[in-house]
N, C-alpha and C positions, 0 to 999 in steps of 0.2 A: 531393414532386416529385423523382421521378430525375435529374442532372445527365447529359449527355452525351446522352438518350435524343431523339427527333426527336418532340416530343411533337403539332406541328402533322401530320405524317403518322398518328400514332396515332387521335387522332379522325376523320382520314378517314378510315382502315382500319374506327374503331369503325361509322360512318355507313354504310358498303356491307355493314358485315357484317347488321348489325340489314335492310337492305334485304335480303339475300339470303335470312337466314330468315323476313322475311315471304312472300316465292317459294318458303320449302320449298326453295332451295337449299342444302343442308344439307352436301352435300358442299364447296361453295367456301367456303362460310363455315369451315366447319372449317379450309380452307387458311389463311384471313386470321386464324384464333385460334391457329394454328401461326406466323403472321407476326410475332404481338402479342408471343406468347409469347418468340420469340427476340431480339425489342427490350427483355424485359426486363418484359414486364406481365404478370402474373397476369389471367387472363377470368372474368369472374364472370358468367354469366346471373342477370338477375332479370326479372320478368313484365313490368317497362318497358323491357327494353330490355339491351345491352351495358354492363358498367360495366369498368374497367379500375384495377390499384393495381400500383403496385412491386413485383416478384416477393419480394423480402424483408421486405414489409409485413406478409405473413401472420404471421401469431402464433400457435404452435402450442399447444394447449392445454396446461397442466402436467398436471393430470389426468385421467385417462379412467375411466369406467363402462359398466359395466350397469346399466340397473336396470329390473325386471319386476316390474311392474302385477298383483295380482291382481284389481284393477279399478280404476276411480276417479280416474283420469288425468285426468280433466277436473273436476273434484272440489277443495277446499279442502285434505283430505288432500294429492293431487296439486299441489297448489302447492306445499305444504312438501319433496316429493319432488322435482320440479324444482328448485328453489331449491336444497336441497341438493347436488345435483349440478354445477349450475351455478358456484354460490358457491364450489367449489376447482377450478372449471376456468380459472380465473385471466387471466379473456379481461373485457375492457370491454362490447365485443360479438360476439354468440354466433349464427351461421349456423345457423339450423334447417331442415333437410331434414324435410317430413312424405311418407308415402310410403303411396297409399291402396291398394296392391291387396289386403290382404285383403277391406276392402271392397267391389273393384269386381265382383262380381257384384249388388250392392245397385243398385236401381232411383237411391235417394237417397245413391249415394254421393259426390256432392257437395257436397250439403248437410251430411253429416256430418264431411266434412273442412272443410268453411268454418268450422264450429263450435269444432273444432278451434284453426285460424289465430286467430279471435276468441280463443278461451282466453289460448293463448300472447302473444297482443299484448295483451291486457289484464291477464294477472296474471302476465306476466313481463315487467311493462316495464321493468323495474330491468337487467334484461342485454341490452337493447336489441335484441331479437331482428330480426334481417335470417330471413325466412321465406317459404319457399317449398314448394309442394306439386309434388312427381312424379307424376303421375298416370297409372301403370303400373300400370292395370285388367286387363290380359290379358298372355300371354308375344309379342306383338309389340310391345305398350311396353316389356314388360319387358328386350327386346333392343334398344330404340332408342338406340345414344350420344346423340342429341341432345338428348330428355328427360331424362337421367340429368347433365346437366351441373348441377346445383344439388351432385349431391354430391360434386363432383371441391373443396370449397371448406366443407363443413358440417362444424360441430362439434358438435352434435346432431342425432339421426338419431330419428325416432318412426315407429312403426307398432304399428296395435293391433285394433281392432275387425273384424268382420268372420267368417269359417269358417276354419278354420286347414284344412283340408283343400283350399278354394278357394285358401289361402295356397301350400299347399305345390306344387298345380300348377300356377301361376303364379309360380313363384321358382323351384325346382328348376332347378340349370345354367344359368341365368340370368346375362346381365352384370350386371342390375342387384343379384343378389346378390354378385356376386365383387366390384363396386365396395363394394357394403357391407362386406363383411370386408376391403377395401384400405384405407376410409377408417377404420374400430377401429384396424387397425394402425398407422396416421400418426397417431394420437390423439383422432381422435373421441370420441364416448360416443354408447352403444345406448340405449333407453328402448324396450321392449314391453311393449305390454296385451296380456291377456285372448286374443285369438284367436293372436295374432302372439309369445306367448309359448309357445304349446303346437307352431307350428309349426316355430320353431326348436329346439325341443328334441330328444335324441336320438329318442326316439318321441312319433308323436303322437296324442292320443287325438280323436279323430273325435266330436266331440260332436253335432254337427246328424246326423250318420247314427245312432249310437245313439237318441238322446235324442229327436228329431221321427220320424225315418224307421222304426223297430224296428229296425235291425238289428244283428245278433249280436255281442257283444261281439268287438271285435279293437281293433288299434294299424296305426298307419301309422308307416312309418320317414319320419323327420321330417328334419328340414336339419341338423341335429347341428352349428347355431355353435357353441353354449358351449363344445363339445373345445376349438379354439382358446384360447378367450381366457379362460378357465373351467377347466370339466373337464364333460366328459359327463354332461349330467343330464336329465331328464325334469320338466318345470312343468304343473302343475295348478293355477292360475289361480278365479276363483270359488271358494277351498277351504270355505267356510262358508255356501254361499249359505243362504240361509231362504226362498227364496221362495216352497215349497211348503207353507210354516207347519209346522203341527203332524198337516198329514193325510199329507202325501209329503215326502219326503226330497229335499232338489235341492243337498244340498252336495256338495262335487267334481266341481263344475262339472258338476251335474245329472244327474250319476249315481248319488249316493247312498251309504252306506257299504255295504249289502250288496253291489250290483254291482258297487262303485268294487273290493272284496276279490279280484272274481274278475277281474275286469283286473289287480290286481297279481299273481295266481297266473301271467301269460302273458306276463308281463313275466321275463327276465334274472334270477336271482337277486340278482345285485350290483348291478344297477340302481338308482342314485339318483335318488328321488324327492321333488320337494321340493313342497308343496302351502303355495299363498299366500293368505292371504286379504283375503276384497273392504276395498278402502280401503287398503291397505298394499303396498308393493314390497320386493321382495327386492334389496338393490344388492351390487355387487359389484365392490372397488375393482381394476382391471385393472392396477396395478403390485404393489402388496402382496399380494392377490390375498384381502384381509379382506372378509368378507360380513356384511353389518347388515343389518336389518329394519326399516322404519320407517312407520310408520301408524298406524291404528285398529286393526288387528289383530294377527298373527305370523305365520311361516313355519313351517311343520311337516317336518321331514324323515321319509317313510313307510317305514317297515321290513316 
């Protein structure tokens, strides 16, 4: 408890606000969390409602990450992966932000994020997970302030599954991407799978158009976070898949090594390439700036 703060006005304030956005007044509510905020409370959105804590409460994580999913994120592997991440970010409990648009062109992309929510509350209950889903399926969530409040407050941020090409046109210039590169910088940690790793990367490889659709090898310029917080690099995700057995080739993420060859031909010569595979994330300590490997499998850098 704050001394001095007017805490019986606070929960009035908190009581009209939660009214106002069940009205979808979004604009006064936002007045009344500029109100909170100057008495000295931190706003926190969760799906019940306004919660409010002492602006100095918050606890900044000591450590930050990356770390990219060449699959398996929901996975046993993927426990040891969070956990580690989690375990030097030196917090009791850990605000997760899940963020479905790669997914949201999926008919079931609800169902695949609830899946999700279950994971982390089940086999991350050791860091007490407070979780919440964004549900910035198209570029009109993706410019909503008022859905994007879960991550003005998140110390883990996931997004994964889904077409990284759907990712890219629905993030690109985006508030909800620039709040993501605000909150890395205040100390968050990043966690991407599989789709949402190829679209942050400098280029992106367009898998569902090659690979379902035929078409002609090419690269999409991709969101290029890692420059920031990293260094400019290019993730190929699924790097070992087998799921074609022994009649077709469907490693590098279903491209194959003869084709995966002629896409590197069209790529940048200095182009960093790093290819991860399924079960294993590539992390990446954001102060040291040391990269480890950790999974069933390894990290390939492609020359």
């Amino acid at each position: 408890m704050l001394e001095g703060l007017d805490r019986e006005k606070a929960r009035e304030l908190v009581k009209q606000r939660d009214l106002l956005r069940e009205q979808q007044a979004f604009a006064q509510a936002d007045k009344i969390r500029k109100e909170l905020e100057q008495m000295g409370y931190e706003v926190i959105d969760t799906p019940q409602g306004t919660n409010i804590v002492p602006a100095n409460a918050y606890q900044k994580p000591k450590k930050n990450f990356l770390a990219l999913f060449g699959s398996g994120e929901s996975s046993d592997s993927g426990v040891k992966i969070h956990s580690y991440v989690m375990d030097q970010m030196g917090k009791d409990e850990i605000s997760v932000a899940l963020i479905s648009t790669p997914a949201g062109f999926q008919p079931n992309v609800e169902g695949v994020y609830s899946e999700i929510v279950d994971f982390f509350a089940q086999h991350l209950v050791n860091y007490h997970p407070k979780i919440q889903v964004i549900w910035a399926n198209n570029l009109k969530d993706a410019n909503n302030p008022e859905l994007l409040k879960p991550l003005e407050s998140a110390d883990y941020i996931f997004t994964g599954p889904g077409s990284p090409t759907y990712a890219l046109r629905h993030l690109t210039g985006t508030l909800l991407l620039e709040k993501m590169r605000e909150r890395v910088r205040n100390g968050a940690s990043l966690a991407l799978a599989s789709a949402a790793t190829i679209a942050f990367s400098r280029f992106a490889l367009p898998v569902y158009e090659i690979y379902k659709a035929g078409s002609p090898l090419y690269w999409e310029h991709g969101l290029n976070f890692y420059k920031e917080f990293a260094e400019s690099m290019t993730i190929i995700p699924h790097w070992n898949n087998r799921e074609g057995g022994k009649k077709f080739d469907t490693s590098r993420a279903w491209m194959g090594k003869q084709r995966f060859e002629k896409l590197m031909a069209k790529l940048p010569a200095d182009e960093k390439v790093f290819g991860i595979d399924e079960h294993t994330a590539m992390i990446v300590d954001l102060q040291s700036k040391e990269v480890t490997s950790m999974g069933k499998g390894k990290v390939t850098q492609v020359f």
